[in-house]
DSSP file (Angstrom, degrees, kcal/mol; ACC not computed):
  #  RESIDUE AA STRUCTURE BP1 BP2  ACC     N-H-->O    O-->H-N    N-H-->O    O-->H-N    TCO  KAPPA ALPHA  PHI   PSI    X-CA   Y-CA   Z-CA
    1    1 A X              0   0    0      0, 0.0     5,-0.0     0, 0.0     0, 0.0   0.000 360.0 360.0 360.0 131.7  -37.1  -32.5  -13.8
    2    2 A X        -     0   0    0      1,-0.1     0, 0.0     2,-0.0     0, 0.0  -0.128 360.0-118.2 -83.5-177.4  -34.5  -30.6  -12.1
    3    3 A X  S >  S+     0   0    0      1,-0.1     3,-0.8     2,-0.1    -1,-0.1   0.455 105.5  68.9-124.9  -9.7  -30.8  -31.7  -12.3
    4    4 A X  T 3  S+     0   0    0      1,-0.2    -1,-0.1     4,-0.0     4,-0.0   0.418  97.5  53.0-102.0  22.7  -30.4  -32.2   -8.3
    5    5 A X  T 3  S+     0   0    0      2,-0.0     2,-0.3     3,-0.0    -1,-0.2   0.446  85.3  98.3-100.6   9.8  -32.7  -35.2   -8.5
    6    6 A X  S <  S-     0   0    0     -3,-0.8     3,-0.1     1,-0.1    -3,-0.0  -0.697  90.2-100.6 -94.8 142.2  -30.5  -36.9  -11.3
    7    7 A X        -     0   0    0     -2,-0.3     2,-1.6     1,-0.2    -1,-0.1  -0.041  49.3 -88.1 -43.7 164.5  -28.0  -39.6   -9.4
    8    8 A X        +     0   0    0      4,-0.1    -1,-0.2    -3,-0.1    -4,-0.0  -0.621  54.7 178.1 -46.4  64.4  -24.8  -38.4   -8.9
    9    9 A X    >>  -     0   0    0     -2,-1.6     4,-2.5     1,-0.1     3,-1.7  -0.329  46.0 -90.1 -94.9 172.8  -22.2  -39.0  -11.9
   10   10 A X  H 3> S+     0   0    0      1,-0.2     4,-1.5     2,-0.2     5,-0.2   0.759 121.9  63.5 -42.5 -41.7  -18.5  -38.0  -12.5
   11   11 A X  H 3> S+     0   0    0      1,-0.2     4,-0.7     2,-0.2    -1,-0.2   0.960 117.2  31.3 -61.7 -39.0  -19.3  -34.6  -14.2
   12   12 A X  H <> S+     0   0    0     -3,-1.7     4,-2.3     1,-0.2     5,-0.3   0.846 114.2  54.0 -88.3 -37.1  -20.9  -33.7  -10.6
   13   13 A X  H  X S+     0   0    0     -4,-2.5     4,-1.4     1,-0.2    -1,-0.2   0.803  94.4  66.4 -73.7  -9.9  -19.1  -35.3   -8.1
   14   14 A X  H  X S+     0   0    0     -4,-1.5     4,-1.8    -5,-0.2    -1,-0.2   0.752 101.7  48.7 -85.6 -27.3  -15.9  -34.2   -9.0
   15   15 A X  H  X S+     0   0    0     -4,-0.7     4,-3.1    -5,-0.2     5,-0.3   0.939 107.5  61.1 -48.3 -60.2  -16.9  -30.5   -8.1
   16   16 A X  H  X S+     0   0    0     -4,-2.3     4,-3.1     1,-0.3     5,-0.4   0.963 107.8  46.9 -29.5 -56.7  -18.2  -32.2   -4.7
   17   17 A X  H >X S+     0   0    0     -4,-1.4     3,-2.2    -5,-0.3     4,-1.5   0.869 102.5  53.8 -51.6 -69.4  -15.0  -33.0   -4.4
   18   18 A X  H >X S+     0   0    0     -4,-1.8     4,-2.8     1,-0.3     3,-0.8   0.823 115.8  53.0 -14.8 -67.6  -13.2  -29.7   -5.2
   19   19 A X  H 3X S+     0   0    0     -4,-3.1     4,-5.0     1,-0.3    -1,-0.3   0.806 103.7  49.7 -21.8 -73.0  -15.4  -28.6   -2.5
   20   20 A X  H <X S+     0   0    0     -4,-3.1     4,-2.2    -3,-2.2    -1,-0.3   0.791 108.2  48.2 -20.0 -71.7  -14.7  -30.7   -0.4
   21   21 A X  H <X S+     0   0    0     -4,-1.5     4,-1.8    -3,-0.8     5,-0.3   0.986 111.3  60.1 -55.5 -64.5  -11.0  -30.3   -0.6
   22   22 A X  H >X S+     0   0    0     -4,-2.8     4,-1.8     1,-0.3     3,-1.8   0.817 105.7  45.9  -6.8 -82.3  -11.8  -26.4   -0.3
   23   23 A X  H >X S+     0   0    0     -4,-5.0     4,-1.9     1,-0.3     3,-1.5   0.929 111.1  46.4 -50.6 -57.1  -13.3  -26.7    2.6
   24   24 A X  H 3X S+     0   0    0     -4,-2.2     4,-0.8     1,-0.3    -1,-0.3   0.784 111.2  52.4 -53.1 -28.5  -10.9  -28.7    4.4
   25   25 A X  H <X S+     0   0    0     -4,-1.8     4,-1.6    -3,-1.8    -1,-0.3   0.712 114.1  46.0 -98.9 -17.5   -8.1  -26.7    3.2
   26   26 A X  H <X S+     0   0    0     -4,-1.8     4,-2.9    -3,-1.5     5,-0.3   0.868 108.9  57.2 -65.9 -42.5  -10.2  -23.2    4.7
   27   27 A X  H  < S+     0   0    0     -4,-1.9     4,-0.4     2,-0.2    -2,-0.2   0.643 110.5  40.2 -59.5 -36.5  -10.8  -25.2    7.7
   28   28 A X  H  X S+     0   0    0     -4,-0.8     4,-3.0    -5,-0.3    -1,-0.1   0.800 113.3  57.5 -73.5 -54.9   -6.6  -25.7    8.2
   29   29 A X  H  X S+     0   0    0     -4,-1.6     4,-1.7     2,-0.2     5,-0.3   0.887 105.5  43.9 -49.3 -39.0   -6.1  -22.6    7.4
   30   30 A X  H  X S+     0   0    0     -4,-2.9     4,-1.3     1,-0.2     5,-0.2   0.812 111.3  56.1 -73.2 -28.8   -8.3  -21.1   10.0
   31   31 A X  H  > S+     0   0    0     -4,-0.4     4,-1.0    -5,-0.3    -1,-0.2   0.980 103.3  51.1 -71.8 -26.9   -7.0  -23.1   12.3
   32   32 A X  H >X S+     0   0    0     -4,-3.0     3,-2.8     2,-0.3     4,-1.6   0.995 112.5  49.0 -47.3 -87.7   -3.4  -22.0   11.6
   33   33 A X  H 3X S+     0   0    0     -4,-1.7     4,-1.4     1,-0.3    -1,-0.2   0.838 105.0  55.0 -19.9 -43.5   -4.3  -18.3   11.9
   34   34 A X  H 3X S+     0   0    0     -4,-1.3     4,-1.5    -5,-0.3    -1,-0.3   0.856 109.4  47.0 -90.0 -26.6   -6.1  -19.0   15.1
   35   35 A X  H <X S+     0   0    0     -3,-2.8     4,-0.8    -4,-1.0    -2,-0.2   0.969 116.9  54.1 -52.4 -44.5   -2.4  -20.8   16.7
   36   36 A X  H  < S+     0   0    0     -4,-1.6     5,-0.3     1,-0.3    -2,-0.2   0.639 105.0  39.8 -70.1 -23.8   -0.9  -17.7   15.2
   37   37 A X  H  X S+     0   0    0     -4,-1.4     4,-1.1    -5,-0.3     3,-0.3   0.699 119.6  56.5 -95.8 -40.2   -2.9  -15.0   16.8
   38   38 A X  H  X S+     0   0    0     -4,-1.5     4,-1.5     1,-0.2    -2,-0.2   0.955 114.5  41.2  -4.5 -68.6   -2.4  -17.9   20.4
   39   39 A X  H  X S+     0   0    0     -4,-0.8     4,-0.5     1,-0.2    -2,-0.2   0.378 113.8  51.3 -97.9   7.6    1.2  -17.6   19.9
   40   40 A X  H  >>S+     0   0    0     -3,-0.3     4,-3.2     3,-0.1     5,-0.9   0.578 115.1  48.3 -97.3 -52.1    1.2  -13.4   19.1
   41   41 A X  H  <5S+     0   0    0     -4,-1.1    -2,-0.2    -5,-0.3    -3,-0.2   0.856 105.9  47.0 -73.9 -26.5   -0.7  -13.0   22.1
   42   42 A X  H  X5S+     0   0    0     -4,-1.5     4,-0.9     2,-0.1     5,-0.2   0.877 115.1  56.9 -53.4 -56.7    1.1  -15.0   24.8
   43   43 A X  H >X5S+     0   0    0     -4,-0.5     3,-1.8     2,-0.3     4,-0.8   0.879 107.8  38.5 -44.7 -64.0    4.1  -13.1   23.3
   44   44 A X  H 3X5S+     0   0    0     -4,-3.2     4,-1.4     1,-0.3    -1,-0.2   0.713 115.1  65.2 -84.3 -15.3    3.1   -9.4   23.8
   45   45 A X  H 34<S+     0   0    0     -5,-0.9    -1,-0.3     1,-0.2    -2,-0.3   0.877 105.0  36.8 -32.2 -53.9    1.9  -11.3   26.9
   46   46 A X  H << S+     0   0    0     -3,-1.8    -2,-0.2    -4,-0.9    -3,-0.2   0.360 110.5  60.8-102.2 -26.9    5.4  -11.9   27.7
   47   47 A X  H >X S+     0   0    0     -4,-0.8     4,-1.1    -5,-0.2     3,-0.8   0.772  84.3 161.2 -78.3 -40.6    6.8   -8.2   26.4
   48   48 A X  H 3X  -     0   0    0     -4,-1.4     4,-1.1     1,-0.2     3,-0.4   0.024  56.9 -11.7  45.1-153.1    4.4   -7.1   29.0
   49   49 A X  H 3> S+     0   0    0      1,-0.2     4,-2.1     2,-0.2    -1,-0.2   0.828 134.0  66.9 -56.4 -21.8    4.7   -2.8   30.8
   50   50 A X  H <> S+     0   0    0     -3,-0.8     4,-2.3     1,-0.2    -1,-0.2   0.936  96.3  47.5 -82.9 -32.6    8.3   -2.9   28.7
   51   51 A X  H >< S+     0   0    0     -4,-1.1     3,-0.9    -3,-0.4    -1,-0.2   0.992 109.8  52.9 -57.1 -53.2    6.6   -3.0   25.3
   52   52 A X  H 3X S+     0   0    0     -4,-1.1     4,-1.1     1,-0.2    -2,-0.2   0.979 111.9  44.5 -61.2 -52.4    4.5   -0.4   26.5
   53   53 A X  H 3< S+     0   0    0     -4,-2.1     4,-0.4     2,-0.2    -1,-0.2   0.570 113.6  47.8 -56.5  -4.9    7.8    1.8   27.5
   54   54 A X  T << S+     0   0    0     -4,-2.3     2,-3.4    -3,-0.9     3,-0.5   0.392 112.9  51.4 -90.9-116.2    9.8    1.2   24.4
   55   55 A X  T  4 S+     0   0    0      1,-0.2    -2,-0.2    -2,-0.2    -3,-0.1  -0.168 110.4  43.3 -21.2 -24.7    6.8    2.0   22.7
   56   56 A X  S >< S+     0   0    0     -2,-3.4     3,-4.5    -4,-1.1     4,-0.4   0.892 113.0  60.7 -84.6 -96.6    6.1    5.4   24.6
   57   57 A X  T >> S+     0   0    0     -3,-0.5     4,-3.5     1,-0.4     3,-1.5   0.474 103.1  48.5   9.7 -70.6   10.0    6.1   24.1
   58   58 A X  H 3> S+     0   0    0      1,-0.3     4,-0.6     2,-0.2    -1,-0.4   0.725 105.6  51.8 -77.8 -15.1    9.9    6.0   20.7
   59   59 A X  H <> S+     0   0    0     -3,-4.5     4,-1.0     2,-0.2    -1,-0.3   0.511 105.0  55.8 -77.9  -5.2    7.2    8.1   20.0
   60   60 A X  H <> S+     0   0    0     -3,-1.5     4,-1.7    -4,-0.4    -2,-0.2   0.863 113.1  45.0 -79.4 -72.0    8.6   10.8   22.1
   61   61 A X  H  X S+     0   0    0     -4,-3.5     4,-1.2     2,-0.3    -2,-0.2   0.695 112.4  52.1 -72.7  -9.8   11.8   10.5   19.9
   62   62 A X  H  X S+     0   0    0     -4,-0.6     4,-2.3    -5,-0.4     3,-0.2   0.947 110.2  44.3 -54.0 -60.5    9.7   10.3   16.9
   63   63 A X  H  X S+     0   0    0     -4,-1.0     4,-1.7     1,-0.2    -2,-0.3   0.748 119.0  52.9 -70.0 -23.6    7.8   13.5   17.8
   64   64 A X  H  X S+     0   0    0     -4,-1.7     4,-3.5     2,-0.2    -1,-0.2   0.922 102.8  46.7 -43.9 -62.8   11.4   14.9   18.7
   65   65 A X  H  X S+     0   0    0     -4,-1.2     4,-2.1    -3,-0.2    -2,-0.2   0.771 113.5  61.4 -79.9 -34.0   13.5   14.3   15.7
   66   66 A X  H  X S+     0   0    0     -4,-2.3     4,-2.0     2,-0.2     5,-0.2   0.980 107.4  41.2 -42.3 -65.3   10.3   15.9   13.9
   67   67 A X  H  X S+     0   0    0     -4,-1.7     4,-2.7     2,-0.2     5,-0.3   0.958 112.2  51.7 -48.6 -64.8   10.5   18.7   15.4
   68   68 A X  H  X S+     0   0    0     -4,-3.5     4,-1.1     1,-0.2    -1,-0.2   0.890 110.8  46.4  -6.4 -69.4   13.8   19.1   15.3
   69   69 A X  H >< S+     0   0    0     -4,-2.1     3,-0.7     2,-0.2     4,-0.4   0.928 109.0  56.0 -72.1 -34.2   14.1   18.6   11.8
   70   70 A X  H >X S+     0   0    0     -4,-2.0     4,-2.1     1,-0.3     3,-1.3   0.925 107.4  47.9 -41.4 -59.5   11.3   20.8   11.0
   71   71 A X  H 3X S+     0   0    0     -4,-2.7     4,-0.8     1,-0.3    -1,-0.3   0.658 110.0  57.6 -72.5 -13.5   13.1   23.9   13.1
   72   72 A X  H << S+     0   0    0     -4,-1.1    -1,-0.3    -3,-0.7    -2,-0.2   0.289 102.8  50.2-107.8  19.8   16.3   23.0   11.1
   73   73 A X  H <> S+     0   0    0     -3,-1.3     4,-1.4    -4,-0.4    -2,-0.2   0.377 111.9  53.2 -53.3 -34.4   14.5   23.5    7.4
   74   74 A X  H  X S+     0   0    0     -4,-2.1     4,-1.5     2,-0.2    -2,-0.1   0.908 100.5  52.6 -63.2 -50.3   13.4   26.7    8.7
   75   75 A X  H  < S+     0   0    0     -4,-0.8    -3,-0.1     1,-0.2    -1,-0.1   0.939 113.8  53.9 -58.3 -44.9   16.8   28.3    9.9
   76   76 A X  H >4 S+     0   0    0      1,-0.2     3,-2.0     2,-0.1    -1,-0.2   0.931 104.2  44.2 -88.9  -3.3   18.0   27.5    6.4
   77   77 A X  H 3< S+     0   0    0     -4,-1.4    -1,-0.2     1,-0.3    -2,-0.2   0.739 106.3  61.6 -85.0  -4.8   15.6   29.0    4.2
   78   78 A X  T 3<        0   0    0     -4,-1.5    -1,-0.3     1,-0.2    -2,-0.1   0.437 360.0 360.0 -89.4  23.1   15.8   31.9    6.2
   79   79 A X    <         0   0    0     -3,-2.0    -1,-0.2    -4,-0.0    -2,-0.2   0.293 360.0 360.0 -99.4 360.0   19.9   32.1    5.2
């Protein structure tokens, strides 16, 4: 006789439960995530073409100050 034809008793239902709980507490969670990723995306919504121009911007003055710094490690080891 297998053990999922035996009635339910405390030993087993109290997993169920756990289970249970699990789920319900995956189920909140996903929903959370899913407001946050709503409320991220209306927001860069909202940043709109200037998010993209800071963003350009600064990568311009990244790749600047690289260079930069690069070409002033060189001038001193050649002193």
């Amino acid at each position: 006789m297998s053990s999922s034809a035996l009635p339910p008793g405390p030993e087993v239902s109290f997993p169920l439960l756990q289970e249970e709980q699990h789920q319900r507490e995956l189920s909140l969670l996903r929903k959370r995530l899913e407001e946050l990723e709503t409320t991220q995306r209306k927001q860069l919504q909202d940043l709109g073409p200037s998010r993209e121009r800071v963003t350009e911007g600064a990568y311009r003055d990244l790749a600047r100050n690289k260079m930069a710094g690069e070409g002033d490690a060189r001038s001193e080891d050649s002193k």
